[in-house]
N, C-alpha and C positions, 0 to 999 in steps of 0.2 A: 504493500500500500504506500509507502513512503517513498519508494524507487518511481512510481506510479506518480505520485503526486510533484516529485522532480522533476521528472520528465514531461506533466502537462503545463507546470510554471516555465518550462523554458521554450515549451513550443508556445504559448502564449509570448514572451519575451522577444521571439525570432518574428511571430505574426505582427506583434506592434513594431519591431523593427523594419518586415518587409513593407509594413504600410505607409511609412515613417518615410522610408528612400524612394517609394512613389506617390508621394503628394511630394516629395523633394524635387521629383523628374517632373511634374508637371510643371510646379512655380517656375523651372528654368527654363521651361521650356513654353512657357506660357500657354500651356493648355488648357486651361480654364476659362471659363466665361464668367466676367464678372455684371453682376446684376445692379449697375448703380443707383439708388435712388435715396430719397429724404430719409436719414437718418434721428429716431432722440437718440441724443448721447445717453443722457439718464437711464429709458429706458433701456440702453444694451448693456450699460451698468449695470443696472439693479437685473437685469436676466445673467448675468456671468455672475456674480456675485451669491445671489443663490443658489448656482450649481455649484459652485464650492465650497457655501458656508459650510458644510458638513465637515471639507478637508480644515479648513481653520479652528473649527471648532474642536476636534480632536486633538487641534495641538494645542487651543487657547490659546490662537493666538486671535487680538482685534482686529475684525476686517470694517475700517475706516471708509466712507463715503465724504467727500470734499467736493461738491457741484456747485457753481453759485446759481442765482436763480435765472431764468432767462436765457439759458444759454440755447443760443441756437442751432437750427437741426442741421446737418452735417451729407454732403452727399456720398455714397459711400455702398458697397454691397454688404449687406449686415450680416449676413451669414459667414464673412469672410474677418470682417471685423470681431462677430464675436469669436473668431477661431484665434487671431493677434487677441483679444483682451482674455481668453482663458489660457494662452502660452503665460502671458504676461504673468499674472495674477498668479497660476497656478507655479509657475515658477517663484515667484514672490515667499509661498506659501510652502514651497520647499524647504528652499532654503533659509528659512529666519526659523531658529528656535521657541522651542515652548514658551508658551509669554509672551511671545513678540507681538506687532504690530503691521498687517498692513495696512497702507491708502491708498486709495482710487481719486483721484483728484485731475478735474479739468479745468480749463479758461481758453477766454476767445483771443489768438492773436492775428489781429490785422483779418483777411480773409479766411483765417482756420481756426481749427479748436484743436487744441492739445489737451492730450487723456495721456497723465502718468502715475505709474502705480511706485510707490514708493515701501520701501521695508525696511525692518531695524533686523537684517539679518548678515549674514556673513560677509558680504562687503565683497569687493574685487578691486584685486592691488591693480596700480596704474600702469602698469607693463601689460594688462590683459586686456586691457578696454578696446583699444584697436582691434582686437581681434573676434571679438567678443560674436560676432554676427556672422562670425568664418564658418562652412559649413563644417561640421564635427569637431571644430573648437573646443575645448575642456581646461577651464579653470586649475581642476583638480583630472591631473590624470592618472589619478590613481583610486577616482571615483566609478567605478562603472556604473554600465545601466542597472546591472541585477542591486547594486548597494544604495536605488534612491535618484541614481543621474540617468538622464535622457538619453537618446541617440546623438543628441550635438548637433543636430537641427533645425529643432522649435525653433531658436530665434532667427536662423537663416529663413525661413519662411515665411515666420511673421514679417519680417521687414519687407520679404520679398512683395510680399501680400500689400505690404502698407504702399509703398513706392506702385507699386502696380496701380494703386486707386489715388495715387498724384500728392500722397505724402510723405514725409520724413520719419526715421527713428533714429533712438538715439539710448544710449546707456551711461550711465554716473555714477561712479561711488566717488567717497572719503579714503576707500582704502579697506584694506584686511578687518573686519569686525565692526565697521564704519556703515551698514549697509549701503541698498543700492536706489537710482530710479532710473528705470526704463519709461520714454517718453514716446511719444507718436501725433503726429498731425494728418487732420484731415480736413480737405476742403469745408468751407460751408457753404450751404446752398442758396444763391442767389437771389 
Protein backbone atom coordinates (compact mmCIF):
# COMPACT_ATOMS: atom_id res chain seq x y z
CA UNK A 1 0.00 0.00 0.00
CA UNK A 2 2.77 2.60 0.68
CA UNK A 3 4.84 1.47 -2.55
CA UNK A 4 1.38 2.03 -4.16
CA UNK A 5 0.65 5.22 -2.70
CA UNK A 6 4.54 6.49 -3.84
CA UNK A 7 4.01 5.72 -6.84
CA UNK A 8 0.50 7.43 -7.57
CA UNK A 9 2.18 10.95 -5.71
CA UNK A 10 4.75 10.87 -8.30
CA UNK A 11 2.67 10.07 -11.34
CA UNK A 12 0.43 12.97 -10.08
CA UNK A 13 3.81 15.01 -9.74
CA UNK A 14 5.03 14.14 -13.43
CA UNK A 15 1.11 14.94 -14.78
CA UNK A 16 1.32 18.46 -13.13
CA UNK A 17 4.74 18.78 -14.56
CA UNK A 18 3.70 17.58 -18.04
CA UNK A 19 0.91 20.14 -17.89
CA UNK A 20 3.04 22.79 -16.50
CA UNK A 21 5.62 22.40 -19.86
CA UNK A 22 2.45 22.70 -22.05
CA UNK A 23 0.77 25.76 -21.20
CA UNK A 24 4.62 26.64 -21.19
CA UNK A 25 4.75 25.79 -25.18
CA UNK A 26 1.68 27.55 -25.71
CA UNK A 27 2.40 31.00 -23.96
CA UNK A 28 5.65 30.97 -26.21
CA UNK A 29 4.21 30.05 -28.80
CA UNK A 30 1.27 32.00 -28.43
CA UNK A 31 -1.21 29.73 -28.96
CA UNK A 32 -3.84 30.81 -27.16
CA UNK A 33 -6.70 33.15 -27.79
CA UNK A 34 -7.02 35.80 -25.46
CA UNK A 35 -10.70 36.94 -24.77
CA UNK A 36 -10.26 40.63 -23.88
CA UNK A 37 -12.96 42.40 -22.26
CA UNK A 38 -14.06 44.81 -19.15
CA UNK A 39 -12.48 43.72 -16.28
CA UNK A 40 -13.60 44.46 -11.96
CA UNK A 41 -10.32 44.38 -10.45
CA UNK A 42 -12.10 43.71 -7.19
CA UNK A 43 -14.11 41.31 -8.32
CA UNK A 44 -11.16 38.93 -9.73
CA UNK A 45 -9.69 39.74 -6.27
CA UNK A 46 -12.20 38.73 -4.15
CA UNK A 47 -12.73 35.22 -6.71
CA UNK A 48 -8.77 34.28 -6.30
CA UNK A 49 -8.66 35.15 -2.84
CA UNK A 50 -11.39 32.68 -1.88
CA UNK A 51 -9.95 29.93 -3.75
CA UNK A 52 -7.09 30.09 -1.58
CA UNK A 53 -8.33 31.25 1.66
CA UNK A 54 -8.34 27.60 2.68
CA UNK A 55 -4.37 27.52 1.76
CA UNK A 56 -3.69 30.73 4.04
CA UNK A 57 -5.74 29.61 6.59
CA UNK A 58 -3.96 26.59 7.33
CA UNK A 59 -0.82 28.26 7.67
CA UNK A 60 -2.44 31.48 9.49
CA UNK A 61 -1.20 33.35 7.77
CA UNK A 62 -3.49 37.08 6.99
CA UNK A 63 -4.78 37.36 3.56
CA UNK A 64 -4.96 41.25 3.33
CA UNK A 65 -7.23 43.11 0.76
CA UNK A 66 -5.91 46.93 -0.05
CA UNK A 67 -8.55 48.24 -3.00
CA UNK A 68 -9.26 51.89 -2.81
CA UNK A 69 -12.70 52.70 -3.99
CA UNK A 70 -13.42 53.54 -7.52
CA UNK A 71 -11.03 51.87 -9.12
CA UNK A 72 -11.60 51.25 -12.59
CA UNK A 73 -12.53 48.37 -14.68
CA UNK A 74 -9.58 47.13 -16.49
CA UNK A 75 -9.43 45.50 -20.07
CA UNK A 76 -8.09 42.27 -19.84
CA UNK A 77 -9.04 38.31 -20.47
CA UNK A 78 -10.20 37.37 -16.97
CA UNK A 79 -9.68 33.84 -17.16
CA UNK A 80 -6.07 34.56 -17.85
CA UNK A 81 -5.78 37.04 -15.23
CA UNK A 82 -7.05 35.04 -12.77
CA UNK A 83 -4.52 32.27 -13.66
CA UNK A 84 -1.30 35.41 -13.09
CA UNK A 85 -3.26 36.43 -9.68
CA UNK A 86 -3.46 32.76 -8.35
CA UNK A 87 0.54 32.15 -9.42
CA UNK A 88 0.83 35.31 -7.63
CA UNK A 89 -1.00 34.97 -4.53
CA UNK A 90 -0.41 31.30 -4.38
CA UNK A 91 3.07 31.65 -4.54
CA UNK A 92 2.86 34.42 -1.97
CA UNK A 93 1.39 31.94 0.31
CA UNK A 94 4.19 29.48 -0.09
CA UNK A 95 6.58 30.87 0.66
CA UNK A 96 5.82 33.21 3.82
CA UNK A 97 5.69 31.40 7.04
CA UNK A 98 3.04 30.55 9.79
CA UNK A 99 1.84 33.87 10.92
CA UNK A 100 2.76 35.75 8.18
CA UNK A 101 0.82 38.16 6.03
CA UNK A 102 -0.22 38.55 2.71
CA UNK A 103 -1.72 41.65 0.43
CA UNK A 104 -3.46 42.17 -2.49
CA UNK A 105 -3.26 45.67 -3.20
CA UNK A 106 -4.13 47.96 -6.34
CA UNK A 107 -4.17 51.78 -7.73
CA UNK A 108 -4.77 53.56 -10.80
CA UNK A 109 -1.58 54.73 -12.63
CA UNK A 110 -1.94 57.11 -15.52
CA UNK A 111 -3.95 54.65 -18.05
CA UNK A 112 -3.54 51.37 -15.93
CA UNK A 113 -4.13 49.74 -12.72
CA UNK A 114 -1.47 47.93 -10.92
CA UNK A 115 -2.59 44.77 -8.68
CA UNK A 116 0.54 43.74 -6.31
CA UNK A 117 0.57 41.13 -3.81
CA UNK A 118 2.91 41.65 -1.21
CA UNK A 119 4.24 39.15 1.63
CA UNK A 120 6.25 39.20 4.87
CA UNK A 121 7.90 35.91 3.63
CA UNK A 122 11.32 34.60 2.64
CA UNK A 123 12.50 37.55 0.63
CA UNK A 124 15.00 37.16 -2.48
CA UNK A 125 18.43 38.23 -2.21
CA UNK A 126 19.26 40.88 -5.08
CA UNK A 127 21.43 38.76 -7.36
CA UNK A 128 18.19 36.67 -8.07
CA UNK A 129 15.61 39.35 -9.03
CA UNK A 130 16.98 39.55 -12.69
CA UNK A 131 16.30 36.27 -13.02
CA UNK A 132 13.54 35.76 -11.32
CA UNK A 133 11.00 35.24 -14.59
CA UNK A 134 13.71 32.90 -16.37
CA UNK A 135 11.90 29.85 -17.22
CA UNK A 136 12.89 27.04 -14.51
CA UNK A 137 14.74 29.75 -12.45
CA UNK A 138 15.05 28.56 -8.66
CA UNK A 139 15.91 30.72 -5.97
CA UNK A 140 16.67 27.69 -3.90
CA UNK A 141 18.13 24.95 -5.99
CA UNK A 142 18.11 22.65 -3.74
CA UNK A 143 14.25 23.08 -3.28
CA UNK A 144 12.55 20.73 -5.52
CA UNK A 145 9.06 20.23 -6.64
CA UNK A 146 8.31 17.02 -4.55
CA UNK A 147 9.67 19.45 -1.08
CA UNK A 148 6.90 22.55 -1.72
CA UNK A 149 8.62 24.26 -5.05
CA UNK A 150 7.09 24.47 -8.46
CA UNK A 151 8.24 23.59 -11.98
CA UNK A 152 10.06 27.01 -12.27
CA UNK A 153 7.48 28.26 -14.42
CA UNK A 154 4.50 29.80 -12.94
CA UNK A 155 6.10 33.10 -13.06
CA UNK A 156 7.53 32.73 -16.65
CA UNK A 157 3.98 32.49 -17.79
CA UNK A 158 2.39 34.74 -15.75
CA UNK A 159 4.40 37.45 -17.17
CA UNK A 160 4.17 35.80 -20.33
CA UNK A 161 0.34 36.17 -19.87
CA UNK A 162 0.45 39.76 -18.50
CA UNK A 163 2.62 41.22 -21.52
CA UNK A 164 0.40 39.25 -23.97
CA UNK A 165 -2.65 41.55 -22.62
CA UNK A 166 -0.36 45.00 -23.11
CA UNK A 167 1.11 44.91 -19.51
CA UNK A 168 4.17 44.88 -17.34
CA UNK A 169 5.43 42.65 -14.29
CA UNK A 170 7.75 43.02 -12.07
CA UNK A 171 9.31 41.57 -8.80
CA UNK A 172 11.00 43.39 -5.33
CA UNK A 173 12.32 42.27 -2.29
CA UNK A 174 14.53 43.96 0.75
CA UNK A 175 16.47 40.89 0.49
CA UNK A 176 16.83 37.25 2.26
CA UNK A 177 13.89 37.22 5.17
CA UNK A 178 12.88 40.83 3.89
CA UNK A 179 9.82 39.57 1.90
CA UNK A 180 8.69 40.04 -1.57
CA UNK A 181 6.12 42.01 -4.04
CA UNK A 182 5.23 40.84 -7.31
CA UNK A 183 3.46 43.77 -9.32
CA UNK A 184 1.51 43.68 -12.78
CA UNK A 185 -0.28 46.28 -14.82
CA UNK A 186 -3.13 46.31 -16.88
CA UNK A 187 -4.62 48.51 -19.35
CA UNK A 188 -7.90 50.40 -18.26
CA UNK A 189 -10.64 50.56 -20.20
CA UNK A 190 -11.59 53.59 -22.03
Amino acid sequence: AETFSQIHAEVDRLDRLVDDLQELSRVEARAYRLEIRLVDVPALVQTVTKRLAPQAETKRINLDIELPPQLPLILADENRAVQVLTNLIGNALQYTPDGGRVTIAAKRLDDEVQISVYDTGIGIPSEHLPHIFDRFYRVDKSRSRRAGGGSGIGLTIARALVEAQGGRMWAESAGEGKGCTFSFTLKIAS
